[in-house]
N, C-alpha and C positions, 0 to 999 in steps of 0.2 A: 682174750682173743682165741677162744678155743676155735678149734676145723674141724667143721660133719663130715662122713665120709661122699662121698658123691651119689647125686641125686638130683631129678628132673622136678622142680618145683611147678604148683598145681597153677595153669596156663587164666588169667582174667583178663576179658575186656572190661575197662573203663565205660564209663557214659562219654556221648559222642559229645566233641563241641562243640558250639553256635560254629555256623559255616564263618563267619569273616575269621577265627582263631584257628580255624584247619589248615595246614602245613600246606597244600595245595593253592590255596588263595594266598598265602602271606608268599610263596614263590613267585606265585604270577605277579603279584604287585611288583617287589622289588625288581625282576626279571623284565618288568614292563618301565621300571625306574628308571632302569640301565640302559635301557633300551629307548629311549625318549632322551637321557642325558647324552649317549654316544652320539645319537644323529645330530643333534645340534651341536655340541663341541666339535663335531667334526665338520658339520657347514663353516663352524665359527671359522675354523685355523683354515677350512678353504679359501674359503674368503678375503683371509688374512695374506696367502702365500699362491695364491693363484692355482689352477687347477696342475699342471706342470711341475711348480715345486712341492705341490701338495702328494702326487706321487711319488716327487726324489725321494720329499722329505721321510715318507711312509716305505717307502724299500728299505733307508740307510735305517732308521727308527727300529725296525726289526731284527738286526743285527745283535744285537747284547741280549736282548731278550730272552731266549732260548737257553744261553748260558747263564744269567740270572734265577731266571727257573732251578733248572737244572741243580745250581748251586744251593740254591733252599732248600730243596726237596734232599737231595744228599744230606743236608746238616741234621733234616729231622725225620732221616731215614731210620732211628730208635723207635719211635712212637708215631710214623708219619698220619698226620691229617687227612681225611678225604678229603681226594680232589676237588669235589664243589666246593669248599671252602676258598680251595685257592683260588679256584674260576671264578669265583665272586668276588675275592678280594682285587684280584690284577683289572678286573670289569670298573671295580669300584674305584680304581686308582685311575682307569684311564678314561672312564666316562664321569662319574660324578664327581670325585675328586678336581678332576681339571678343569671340569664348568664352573664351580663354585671357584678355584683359585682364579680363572683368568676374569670372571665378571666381577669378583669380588676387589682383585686388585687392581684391575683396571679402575673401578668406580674410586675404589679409595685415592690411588694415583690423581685421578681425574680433579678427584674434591680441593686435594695438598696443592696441588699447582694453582688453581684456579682463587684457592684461600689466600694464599702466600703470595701469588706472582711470582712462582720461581720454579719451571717448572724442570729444570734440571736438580735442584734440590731434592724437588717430589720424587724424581726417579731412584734419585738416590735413598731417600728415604723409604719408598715402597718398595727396591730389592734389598735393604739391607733389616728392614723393622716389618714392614707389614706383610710382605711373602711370605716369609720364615714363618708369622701366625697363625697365617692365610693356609698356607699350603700343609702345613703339619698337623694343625686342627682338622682339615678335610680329609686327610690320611689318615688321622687316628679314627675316624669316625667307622670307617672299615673293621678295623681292631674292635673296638668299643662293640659292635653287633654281632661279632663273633663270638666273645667274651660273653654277652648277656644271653644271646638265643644258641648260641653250640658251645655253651659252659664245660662238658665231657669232650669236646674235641680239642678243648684249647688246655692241654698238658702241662704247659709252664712255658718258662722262660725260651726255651730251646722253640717251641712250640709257635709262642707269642713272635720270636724272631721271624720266624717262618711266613706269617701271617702280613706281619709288620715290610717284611723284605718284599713280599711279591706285590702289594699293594704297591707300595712306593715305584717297583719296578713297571705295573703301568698307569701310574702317573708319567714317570719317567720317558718311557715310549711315547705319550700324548705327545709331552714339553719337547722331546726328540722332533718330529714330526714338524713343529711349528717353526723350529729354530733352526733345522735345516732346512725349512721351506723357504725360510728368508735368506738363508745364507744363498742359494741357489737363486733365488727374483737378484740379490747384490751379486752377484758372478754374470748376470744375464744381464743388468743393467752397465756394469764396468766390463764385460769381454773379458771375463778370467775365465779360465778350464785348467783340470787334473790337477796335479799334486800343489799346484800355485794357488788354487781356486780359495776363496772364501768358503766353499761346501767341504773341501776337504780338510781345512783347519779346524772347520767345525767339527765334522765327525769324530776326527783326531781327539782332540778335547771332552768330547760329550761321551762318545764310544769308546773309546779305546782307553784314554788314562783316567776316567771318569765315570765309567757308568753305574758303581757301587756308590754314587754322592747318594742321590737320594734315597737310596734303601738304607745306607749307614746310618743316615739322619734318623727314618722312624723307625728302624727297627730298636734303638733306643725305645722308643714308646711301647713297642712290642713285647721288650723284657720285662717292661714296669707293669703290663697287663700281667705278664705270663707271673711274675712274681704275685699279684694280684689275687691269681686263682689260685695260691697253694694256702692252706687254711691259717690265719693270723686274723689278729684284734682287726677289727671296724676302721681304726686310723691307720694302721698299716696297708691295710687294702687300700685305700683308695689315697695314700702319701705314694707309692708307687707307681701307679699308672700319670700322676701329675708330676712324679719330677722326675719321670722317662719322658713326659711328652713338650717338657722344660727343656732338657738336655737337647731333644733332636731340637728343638726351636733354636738355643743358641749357637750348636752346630752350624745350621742351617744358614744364620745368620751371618755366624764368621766366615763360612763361603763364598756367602753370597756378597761381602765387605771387603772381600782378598783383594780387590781393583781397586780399594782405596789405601793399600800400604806401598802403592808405589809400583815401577815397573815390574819388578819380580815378586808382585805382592802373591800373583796364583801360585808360583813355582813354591813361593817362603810356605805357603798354608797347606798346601800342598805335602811338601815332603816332612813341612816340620810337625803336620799334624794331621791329615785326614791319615793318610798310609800309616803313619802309626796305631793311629787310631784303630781303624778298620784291620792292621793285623791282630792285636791285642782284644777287638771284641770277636774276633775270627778264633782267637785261641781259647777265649772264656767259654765261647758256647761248645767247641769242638770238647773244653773239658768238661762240663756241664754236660755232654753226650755222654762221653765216659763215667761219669756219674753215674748215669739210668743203666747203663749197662753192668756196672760193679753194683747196685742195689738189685736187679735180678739175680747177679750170681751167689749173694749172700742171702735176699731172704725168699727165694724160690724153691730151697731143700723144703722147708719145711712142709711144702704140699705134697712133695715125693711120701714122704714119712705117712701123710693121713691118705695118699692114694689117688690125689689129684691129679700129680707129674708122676711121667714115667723118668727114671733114677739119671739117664742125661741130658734132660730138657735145661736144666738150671745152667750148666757148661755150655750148652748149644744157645741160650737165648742169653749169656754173657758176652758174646763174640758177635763181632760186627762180619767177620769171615765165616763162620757156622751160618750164620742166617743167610747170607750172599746164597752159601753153597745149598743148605736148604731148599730156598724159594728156584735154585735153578735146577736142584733133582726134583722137585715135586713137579716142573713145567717140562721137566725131561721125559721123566719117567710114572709117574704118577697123574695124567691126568690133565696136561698142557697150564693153558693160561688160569682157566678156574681154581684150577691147585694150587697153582702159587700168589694167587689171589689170598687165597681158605689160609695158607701158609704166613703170608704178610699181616693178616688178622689175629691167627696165632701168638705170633711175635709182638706185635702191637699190643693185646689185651692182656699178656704175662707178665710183659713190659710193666701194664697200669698197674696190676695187682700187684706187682712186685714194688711197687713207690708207694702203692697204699698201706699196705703193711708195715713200711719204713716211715711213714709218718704216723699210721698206730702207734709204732712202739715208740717214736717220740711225743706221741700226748697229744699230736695236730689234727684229730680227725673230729668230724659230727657223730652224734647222735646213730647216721646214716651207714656207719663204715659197715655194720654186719650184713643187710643187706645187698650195699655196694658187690661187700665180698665173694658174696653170694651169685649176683649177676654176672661179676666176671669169670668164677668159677664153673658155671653152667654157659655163660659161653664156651670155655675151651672146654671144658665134656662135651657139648656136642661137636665141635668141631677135632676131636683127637683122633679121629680115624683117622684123615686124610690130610694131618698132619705133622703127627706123632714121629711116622714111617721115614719121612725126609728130615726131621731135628735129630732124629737118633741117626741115619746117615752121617748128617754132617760134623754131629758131636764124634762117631768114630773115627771122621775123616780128619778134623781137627784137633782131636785129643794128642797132646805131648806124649812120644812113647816112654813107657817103662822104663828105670833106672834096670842097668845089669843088675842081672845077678849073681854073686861071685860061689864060685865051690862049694867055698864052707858057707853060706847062705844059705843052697841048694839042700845040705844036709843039717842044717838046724845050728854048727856048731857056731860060736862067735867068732867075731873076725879078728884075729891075729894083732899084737902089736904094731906090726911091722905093716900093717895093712894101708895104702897108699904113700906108701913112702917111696920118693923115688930120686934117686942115688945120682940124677944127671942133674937135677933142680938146684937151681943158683941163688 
């Protein structure tokens, strides 16, 4: 694993490729996917909930959102994803994802009553067995095309969550929308309003002590992809992304089953397991963050040494507070939003380089790693200018001061016997 010293490699175009395989058409299609899935799921649940609830339901639906965001982007604020990624995924959650679960479970629903003559069985059956299939397979599907067409943007697990969490969150939003569309048409047909209402127990429940159910479920699926991409045998790749997309399934299902343990069956599944749950894969991934962070601060000297990093990059891109302070001296003082743009890129691709070399030296890499190494390294050479200037700020702003120095220190001589002893200590 030797290091060149720094250098601008000689710039080649490829040969162009057939127009359907150029990144421009493969966007319009899908973008045109989305967009033909949203208008119809959203006539569907009009439909369903009257024009009236279809607005309640779409005001209250928007509520968690924001902070579900918010909360992903924070977790894989180490190595964060571009944004089209997530635009795509929350799109793919609330338009294509929800077309395919509501026709898909509808139809199945439809079949089990009609087969049986029993059609409160069916119901039962289709929220407790065929949802939970229905709706986590349409989620993963999101994951799954990230993973094969943006391979370099999906990082791992921490990554995979991310990806996994905001899909499910507008799935989330859709199923919002529908279910407080109808709680609202049942308040309007019985004469309830405020705190009494059928719309407000709804939201209560869906919004406020619940709106992490279905991102908890895939983002299970998400870790199994994000485990997926870090280099292992042929069967471990692909035993991972199916028994993360297993887990959110029986999740999903004992959720969705809590109404059949009885009256306090939601409250028992509830506190005696999702909030567990969900604090516990909140502390995996927040350490699994710390992870990517402690692998930049150890194998990042080594670029300083060939000339790559300047000597307190490796300090400044260990700290989740150096990078904060960073990205907000380079938008202060250096250059506005584009700076700290150029600066979050920074962070990001030292970040990669700094895990790629930690699985070099454990043996996990292709054929590819010199190269790789190469790409990343020429990215941050040419981005060091307008970089450099705000990581070494905030490494001197965050750097632990100096231990004293004592007298005899000061003059070379050693430190005395008697040196921290102190005569009041109990």
């Amino acid at each position: 694993m030797a290091i060149s010293s720094p250098s601008y490699p000689p710039h080649t175009d490829g040969p162009r490729p057939v127009w359907w395989r150029r990144e421009w058409v493969r966007h319009g299609a899908l973008a045109g996917l989305l967009a033909l899935s949203g208008v119809v799921i959203l006539a569907l649940v009009r439909r369903q909930t009257g024009t009236e609830g279809f607005l309640v339901g779409l005001g209250l639906a928007v509520v968690p959102v924001p902070w579900l965001i918010a909360a992903f982007r924070w977790l894989d604020r180490v190595r964060p994803g571009p944004w089209r990624n997530l635009l795509f995924a929350f799109a793919w959650g609330a338009c294509a994802a929800a077309l395919i679960a509501i026709v898909a479970n509808s139809f199945a629903t439809h079949w089990i009553a009609t087969a049986t003559a029993d059609p409160s069985g069916a119901d039962t059956l289709g929220a407790t067995v065929i949802a939970p299939v229905v709706e986590e397979s349409a989620k993963a599907a999101a994951v799954l095309l990230v993973f094969v067409f943006r391979r370099r943007d999906f990082t791992g697990p921490v990554g995979g969550a991310a990806i996994a969490g905001v899909t499910a969150t507008g799935f989330a939003f859709t199923e919002n929308i529908l279910y407080l569309g109808n709680a609202f048409g049942t308040d309007q047909s019985i004469g309830t309003s405020g705190i009494v209402s059928v719309t407000a127990a709804t939201f209560f429940v869906r919004g406020v002590m619940s709106p992490f159910a279905h991102p908890l479920f895939t983002v299970f699926t998400g870790i199994g992809f994000g485990l997926a991409a870090l280099p292992r045998s042929r069967r471990l790749r692909w035993l991972f992304p199916l028994g993360g997309l297993l887990l959110a399934m029986s999740m999903h299902a004992l959720w969705n089953g809590s109404a059949a343990f009885g009256q306090f069956g939601f409250l028992v599944v509830y506190g005696g397991f999702m909030a567990p749950a969900f604090g516990l894969l909140a502390w995996l991934l927040i350490r699994s963050r710390q992870r990517e962070l402690r692998v930049a601060r150890e194998e990042l000297p080594v670029y300083v040494y060939a000339g790559w990093l300047a000597p307190a990059e490796p300090f400044a891109l260990g700290s989740l507070r150096a990078r904060r302070l960073a990205r907000d001296h380079a938008r202060r003082f250096l250059g506005g939003r584009p700076a700290a743009r150029a600066v979050v890129h920074y962070e990001t691709t030292a970040t990669e380089l700094a895990l790629l070399r930690h699985r070099a030296r454990a043996g996990r890499v292709g054929p590819d790693f010199a190269t790789r190494e190469h790409e990343l390294l020429t990215a941050l050479w040419r981005t060091r200018a307008s970089s450099r200037p705000a990581l070494e700020y905030a490494a001197h702003v965050t750097a632990p001061p100096p231990a004293p120095v004592t007298y005899w220190q000061r003059y070379g001589h050693p430190a005395p016997p008697y040196a921290g002893y102190n005569p009041y200590r109990t």
